[in-house]
Backbone as numpy.savetxt, mean C-alpha at the origin, in Angstrom:
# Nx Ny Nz CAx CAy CAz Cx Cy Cz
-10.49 17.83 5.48 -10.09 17.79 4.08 -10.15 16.34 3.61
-10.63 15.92 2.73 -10.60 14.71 2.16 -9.47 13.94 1.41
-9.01 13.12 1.70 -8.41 12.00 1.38 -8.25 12.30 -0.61
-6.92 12.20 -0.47 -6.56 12.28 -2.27 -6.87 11.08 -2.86
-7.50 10.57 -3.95 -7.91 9.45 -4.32 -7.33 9.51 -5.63
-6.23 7.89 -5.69 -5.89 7.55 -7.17 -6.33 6.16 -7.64
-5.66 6.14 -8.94 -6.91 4.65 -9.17 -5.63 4.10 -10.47
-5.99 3.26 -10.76 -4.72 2.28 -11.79 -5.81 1.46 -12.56
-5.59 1.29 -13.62 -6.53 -0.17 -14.51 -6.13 -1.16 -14.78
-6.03 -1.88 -15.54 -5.59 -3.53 -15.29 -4.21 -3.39 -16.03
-3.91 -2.29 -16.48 -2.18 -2.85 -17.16 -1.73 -3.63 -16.90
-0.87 -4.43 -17.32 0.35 -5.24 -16.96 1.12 -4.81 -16.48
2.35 -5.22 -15.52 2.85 -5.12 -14.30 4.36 -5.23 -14.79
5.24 -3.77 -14.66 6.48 -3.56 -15.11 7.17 -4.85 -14.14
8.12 -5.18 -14.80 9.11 -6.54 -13.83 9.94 -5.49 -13.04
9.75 -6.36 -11.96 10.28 -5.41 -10.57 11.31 -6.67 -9.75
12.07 -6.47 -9.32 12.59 -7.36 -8.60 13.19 -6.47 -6.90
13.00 -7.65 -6.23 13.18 -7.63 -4.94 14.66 -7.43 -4.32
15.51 -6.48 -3.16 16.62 -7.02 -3.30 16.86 -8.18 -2.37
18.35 -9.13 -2.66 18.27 -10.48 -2.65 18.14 -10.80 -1.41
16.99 -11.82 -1.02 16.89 -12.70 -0.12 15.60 -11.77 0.49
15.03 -10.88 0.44 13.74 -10.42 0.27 12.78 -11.20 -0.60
11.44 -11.26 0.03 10.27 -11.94 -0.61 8.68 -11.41 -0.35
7.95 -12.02 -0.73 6.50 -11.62 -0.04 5.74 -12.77 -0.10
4.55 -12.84 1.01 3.93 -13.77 1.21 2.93 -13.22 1.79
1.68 -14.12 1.94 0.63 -14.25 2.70 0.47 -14.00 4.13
-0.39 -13.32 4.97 -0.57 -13.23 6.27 -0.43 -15.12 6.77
0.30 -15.20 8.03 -0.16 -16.31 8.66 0.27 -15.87 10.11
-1.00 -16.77 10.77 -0.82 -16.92 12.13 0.81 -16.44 12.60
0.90 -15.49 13.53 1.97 -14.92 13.87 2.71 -13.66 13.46
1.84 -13.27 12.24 2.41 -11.74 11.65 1.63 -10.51 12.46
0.75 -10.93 13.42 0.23 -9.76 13.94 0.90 -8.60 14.34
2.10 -8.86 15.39 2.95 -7.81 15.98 3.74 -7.07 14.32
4.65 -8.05 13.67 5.59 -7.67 12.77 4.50 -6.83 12.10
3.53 -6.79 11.60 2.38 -5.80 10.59 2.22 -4.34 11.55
1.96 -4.77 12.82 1.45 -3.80 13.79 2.67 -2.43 14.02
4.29 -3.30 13.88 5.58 -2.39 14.01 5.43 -2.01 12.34
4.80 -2.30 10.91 5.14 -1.87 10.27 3.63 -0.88 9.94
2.77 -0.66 10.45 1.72 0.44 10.58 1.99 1.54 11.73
2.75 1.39 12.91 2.05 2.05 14.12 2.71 3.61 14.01
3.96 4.17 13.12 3.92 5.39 13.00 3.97 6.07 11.30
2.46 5.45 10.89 2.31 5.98 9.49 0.93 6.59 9.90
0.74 7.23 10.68 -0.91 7.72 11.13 -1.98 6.93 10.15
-1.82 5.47 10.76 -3.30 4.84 10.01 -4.32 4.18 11.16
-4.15 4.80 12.34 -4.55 4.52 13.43 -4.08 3.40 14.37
-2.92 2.83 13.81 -2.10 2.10 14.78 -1.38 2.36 15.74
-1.55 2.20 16.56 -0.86 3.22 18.30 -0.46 2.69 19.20
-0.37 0.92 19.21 -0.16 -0.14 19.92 0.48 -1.16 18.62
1.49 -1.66 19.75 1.82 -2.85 18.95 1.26 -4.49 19.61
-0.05 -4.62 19.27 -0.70 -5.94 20.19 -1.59 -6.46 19.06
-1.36 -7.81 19.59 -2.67 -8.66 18.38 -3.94 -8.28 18.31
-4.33 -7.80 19.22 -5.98 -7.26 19.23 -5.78 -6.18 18.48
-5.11 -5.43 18.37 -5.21 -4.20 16.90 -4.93 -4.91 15.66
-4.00 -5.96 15.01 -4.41 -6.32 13.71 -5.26 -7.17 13.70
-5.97 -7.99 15.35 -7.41 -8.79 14.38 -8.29 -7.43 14.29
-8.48 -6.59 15.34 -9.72 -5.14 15.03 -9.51 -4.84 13.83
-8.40 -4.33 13.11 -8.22 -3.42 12.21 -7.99 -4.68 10.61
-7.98 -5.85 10.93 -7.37 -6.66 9.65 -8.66 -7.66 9.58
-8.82 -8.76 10.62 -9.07 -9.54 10.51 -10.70 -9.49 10.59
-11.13 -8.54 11.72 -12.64 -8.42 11.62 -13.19 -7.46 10.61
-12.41 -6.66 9.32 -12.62 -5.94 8.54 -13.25 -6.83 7.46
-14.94 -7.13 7.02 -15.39 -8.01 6.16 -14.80 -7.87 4.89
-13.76 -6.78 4.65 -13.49 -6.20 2.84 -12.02 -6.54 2.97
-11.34 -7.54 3.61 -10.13 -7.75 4.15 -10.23 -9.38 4.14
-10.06 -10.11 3.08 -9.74 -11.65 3.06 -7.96 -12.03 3.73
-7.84 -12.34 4.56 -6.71 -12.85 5.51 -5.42 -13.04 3.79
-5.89 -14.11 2.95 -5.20 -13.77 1.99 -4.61 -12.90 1.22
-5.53 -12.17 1.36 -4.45 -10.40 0.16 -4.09 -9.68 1.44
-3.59 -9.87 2.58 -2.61 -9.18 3.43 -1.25 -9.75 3.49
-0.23 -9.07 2.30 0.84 -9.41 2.07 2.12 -8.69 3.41
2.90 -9.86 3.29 4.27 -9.43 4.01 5.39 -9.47 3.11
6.30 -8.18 3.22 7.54 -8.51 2.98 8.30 -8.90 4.06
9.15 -9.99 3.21 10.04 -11.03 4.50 11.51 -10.09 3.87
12.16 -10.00 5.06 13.73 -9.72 4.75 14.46 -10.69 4.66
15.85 -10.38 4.37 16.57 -11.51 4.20 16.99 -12.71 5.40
16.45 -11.79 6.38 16.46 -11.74 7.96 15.71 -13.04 8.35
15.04 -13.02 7.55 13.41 -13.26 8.06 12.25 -12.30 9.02
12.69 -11.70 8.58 11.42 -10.31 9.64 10.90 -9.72 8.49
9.92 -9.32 9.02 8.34 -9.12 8.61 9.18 -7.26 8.39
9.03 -7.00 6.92 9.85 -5.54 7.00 8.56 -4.62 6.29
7.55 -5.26 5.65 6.78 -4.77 4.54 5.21 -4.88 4.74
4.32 -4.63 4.70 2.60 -5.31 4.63 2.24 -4.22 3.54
1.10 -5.07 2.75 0.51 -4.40 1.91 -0.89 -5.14 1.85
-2.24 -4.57 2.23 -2.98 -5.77 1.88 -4.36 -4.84 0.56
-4.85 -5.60 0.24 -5.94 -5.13 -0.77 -6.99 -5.52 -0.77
-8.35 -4.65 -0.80 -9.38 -4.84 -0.04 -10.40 -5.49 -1.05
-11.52 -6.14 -0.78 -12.48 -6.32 -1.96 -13.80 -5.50 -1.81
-14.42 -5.42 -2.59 -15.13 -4.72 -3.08 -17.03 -5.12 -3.64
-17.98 -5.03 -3.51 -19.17 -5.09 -3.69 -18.76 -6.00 -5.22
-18.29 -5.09 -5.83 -17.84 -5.61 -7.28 -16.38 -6.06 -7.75
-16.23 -7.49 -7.61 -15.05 -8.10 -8.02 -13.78 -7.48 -8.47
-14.40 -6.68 -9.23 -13.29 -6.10 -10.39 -12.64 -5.18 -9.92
-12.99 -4.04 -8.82 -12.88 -3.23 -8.33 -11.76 -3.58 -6.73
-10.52 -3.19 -6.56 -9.99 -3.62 -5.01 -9.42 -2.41 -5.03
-9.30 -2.16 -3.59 -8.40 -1.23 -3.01 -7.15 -1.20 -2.44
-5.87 -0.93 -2.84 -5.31 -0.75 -2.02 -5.45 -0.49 -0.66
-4.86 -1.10 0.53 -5.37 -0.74 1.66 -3.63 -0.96 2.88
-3.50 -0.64 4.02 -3.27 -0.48 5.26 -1.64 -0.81 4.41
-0.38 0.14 4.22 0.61 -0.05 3.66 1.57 0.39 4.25
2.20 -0.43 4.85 3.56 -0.03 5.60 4.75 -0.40 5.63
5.92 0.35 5.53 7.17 0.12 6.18 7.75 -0.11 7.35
8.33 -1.55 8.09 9.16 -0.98 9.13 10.09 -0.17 9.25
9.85 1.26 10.16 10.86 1.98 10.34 12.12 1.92 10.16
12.83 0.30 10.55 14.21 0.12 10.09 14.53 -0.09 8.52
13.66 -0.53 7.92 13.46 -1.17 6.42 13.34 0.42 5.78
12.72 1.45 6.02 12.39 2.87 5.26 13.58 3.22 4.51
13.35 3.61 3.28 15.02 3.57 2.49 15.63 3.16 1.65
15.01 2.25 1.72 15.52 1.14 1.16 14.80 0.58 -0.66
14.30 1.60 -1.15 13.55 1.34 -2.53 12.92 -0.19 -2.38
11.56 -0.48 -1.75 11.23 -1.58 -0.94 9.84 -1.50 -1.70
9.09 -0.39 -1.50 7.79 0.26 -1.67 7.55 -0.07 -2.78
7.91 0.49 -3.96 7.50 0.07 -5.38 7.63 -1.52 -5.89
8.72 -2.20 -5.39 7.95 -3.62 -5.80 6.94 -4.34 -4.37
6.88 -3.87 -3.77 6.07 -4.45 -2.57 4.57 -4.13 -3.30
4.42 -3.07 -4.04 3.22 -2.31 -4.39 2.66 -3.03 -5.76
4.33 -3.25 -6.81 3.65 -4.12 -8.03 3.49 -5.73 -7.44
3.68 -6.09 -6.61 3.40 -7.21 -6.26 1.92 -7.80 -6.15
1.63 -6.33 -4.95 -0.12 -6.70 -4.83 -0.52 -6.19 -6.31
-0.18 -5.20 -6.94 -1.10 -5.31 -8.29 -1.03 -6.10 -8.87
-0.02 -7.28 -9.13 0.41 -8.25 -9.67 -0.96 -8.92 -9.48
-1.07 -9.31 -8.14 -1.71 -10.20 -7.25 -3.42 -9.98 -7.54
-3.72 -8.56 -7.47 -5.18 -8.13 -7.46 -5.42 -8.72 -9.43
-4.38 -8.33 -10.40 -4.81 -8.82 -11.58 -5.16 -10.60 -11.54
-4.06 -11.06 -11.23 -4.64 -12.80 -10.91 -6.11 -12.60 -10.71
-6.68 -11.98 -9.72 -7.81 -12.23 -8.99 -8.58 -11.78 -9.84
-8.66 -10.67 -11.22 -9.45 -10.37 -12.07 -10.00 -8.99 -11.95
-9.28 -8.21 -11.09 -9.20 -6.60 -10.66 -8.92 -6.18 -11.34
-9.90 -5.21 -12.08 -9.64 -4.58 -13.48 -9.61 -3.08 -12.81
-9.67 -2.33 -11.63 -9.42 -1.23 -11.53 -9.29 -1.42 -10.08
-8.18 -0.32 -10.10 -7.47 -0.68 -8.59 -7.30 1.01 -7.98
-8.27 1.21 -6.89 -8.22 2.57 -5.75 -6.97 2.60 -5.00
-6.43 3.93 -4.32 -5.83 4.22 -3.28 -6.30 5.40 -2.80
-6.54 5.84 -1.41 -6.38 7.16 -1.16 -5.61 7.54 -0.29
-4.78 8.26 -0.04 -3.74 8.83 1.11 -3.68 10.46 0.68
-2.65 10.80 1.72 -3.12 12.74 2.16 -1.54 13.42 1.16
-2.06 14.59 1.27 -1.26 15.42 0.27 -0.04 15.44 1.07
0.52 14.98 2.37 1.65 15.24 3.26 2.50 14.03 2.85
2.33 12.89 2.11 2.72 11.31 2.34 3.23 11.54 0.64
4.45 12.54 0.13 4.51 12.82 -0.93 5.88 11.46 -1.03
6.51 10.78 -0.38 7.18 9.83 -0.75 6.54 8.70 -1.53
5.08 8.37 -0.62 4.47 7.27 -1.00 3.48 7.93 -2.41
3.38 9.30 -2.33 2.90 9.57 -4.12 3.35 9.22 -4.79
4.66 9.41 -4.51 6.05 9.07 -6.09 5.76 8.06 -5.84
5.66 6.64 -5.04 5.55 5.32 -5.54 4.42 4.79 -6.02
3.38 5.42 -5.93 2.04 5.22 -6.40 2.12 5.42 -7.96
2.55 7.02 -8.25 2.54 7.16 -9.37 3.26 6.25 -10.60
4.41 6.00 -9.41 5.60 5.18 -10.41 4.78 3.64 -10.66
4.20 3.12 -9.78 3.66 2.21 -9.93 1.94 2.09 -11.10
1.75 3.23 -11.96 0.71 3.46 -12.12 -0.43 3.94 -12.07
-0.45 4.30 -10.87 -1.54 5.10 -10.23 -1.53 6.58 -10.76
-3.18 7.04 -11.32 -3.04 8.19 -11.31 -4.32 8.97 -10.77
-3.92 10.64 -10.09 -5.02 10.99 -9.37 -6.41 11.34 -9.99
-7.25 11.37 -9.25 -8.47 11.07 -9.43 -8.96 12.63 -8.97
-9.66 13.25 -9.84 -10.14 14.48 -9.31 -11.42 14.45 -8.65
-11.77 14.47 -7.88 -13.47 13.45 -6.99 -14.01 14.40 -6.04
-13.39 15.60 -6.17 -13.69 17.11 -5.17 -13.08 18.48 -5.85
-13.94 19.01 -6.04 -13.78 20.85 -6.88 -11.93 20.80 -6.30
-11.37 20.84 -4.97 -10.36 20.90 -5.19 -8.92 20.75 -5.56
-9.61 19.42 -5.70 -8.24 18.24 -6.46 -7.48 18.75 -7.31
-7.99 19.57 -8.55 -7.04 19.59 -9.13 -6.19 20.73 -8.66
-6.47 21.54 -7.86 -5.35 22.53 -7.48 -4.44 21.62 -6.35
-4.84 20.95 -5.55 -3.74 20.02 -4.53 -3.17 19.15 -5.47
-3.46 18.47 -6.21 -2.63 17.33 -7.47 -1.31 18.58 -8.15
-2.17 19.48 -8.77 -1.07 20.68 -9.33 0.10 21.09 -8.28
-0.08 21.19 -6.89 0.52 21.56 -5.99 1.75 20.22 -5.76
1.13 19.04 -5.55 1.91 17.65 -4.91 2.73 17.65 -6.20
2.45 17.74 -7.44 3.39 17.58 -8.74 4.43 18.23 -8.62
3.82 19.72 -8.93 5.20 20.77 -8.22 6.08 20.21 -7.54
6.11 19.98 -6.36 6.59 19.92 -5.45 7.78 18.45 -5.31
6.65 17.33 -5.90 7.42 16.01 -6.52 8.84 16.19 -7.54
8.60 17.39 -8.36 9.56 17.62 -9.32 10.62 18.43 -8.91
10.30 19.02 -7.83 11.39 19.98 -7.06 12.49 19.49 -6.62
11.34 18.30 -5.42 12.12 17.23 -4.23 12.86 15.98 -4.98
12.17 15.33 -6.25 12.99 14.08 -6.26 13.75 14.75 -7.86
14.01 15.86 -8.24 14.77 16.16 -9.20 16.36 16.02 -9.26
């Protein structure tokens, strides 16, 4: 079954704030493991927590500039958040890409500004339309997509009956 695909345009970016002593920043030398604990049980093929899976999966990815792989820092200082955004043949065009929570951090209304952040970030860069795709089961991270803008993309005869279905179901669960 194919991957649900949504997409956002260059709107401007509702003000979101972080809670206190939370931040985000840039990949640097040393976020490998902290990214790796915040992918390895969101089925995005992370299954190890070792540096050789975020250079395979991050660093040798040519549509993956080391720069748009964001961290959220806790108040802690630990790596609680990654979000990175991919580029594209055509400038204008980025993807959302590889988005995770650490398991301990889940809960915590974290997701939606972690998410306007990189859109924040992809508009700087001149990203006038912004992709995601994830599966009809990941209905937490719909509601933050949507809330953040995103809307689905019908791109297969069956979309619109699974979109009709995930709505339902959105209005049931977070009512």
């Amino acid at each position: 079954m194919d991957q649900l695909k949504m997409q956002r345009d260059d709107a401007s970016v509702e003000k979101y704030d972080f809670p206190d002593g939370f931040y985000m920043r840039s990949y640097k030398k040393g976020d490998e493991l902290g990214w790796c604990r915040c992918m390895i049980n969101g089925d995005l093929g992370v299954n190890e927590i070792k540096e050789e899976v975020f250079i395979e999966k991050m660093l040798q990815d040519k549509t993956v500039n080391p720069d748009n792989i964001f961290f959220l820092i806790s108040s802690t200082n630990e790596i609680a958040g990654s979000v990175t955004y991919q580029y594209t043949n055509d400038k204008t065009i980025g993807y959302i890409h590889m988005v995770g929570i650490d398991p301990r951090y889940q809960g915590k209304k974290l997701a939606l500004p972690m998410h306007l952040y990189v859109i924040e970030k992809m508009l700087e860069d001149g990203v006038k339309q912004m992709f995601l795709t994830t599966d009809d089961w990941r209905l937490p991270a719909i509601k933050v997509y949507l809330n953040a803008g995103f809307k689905p993309v019908y791109h297969q005869p069956d979309m619109e009956e699974r979109w009709n279905h995930i709505k339902q179901y959105l209005l049931t669960m977070f009512a």
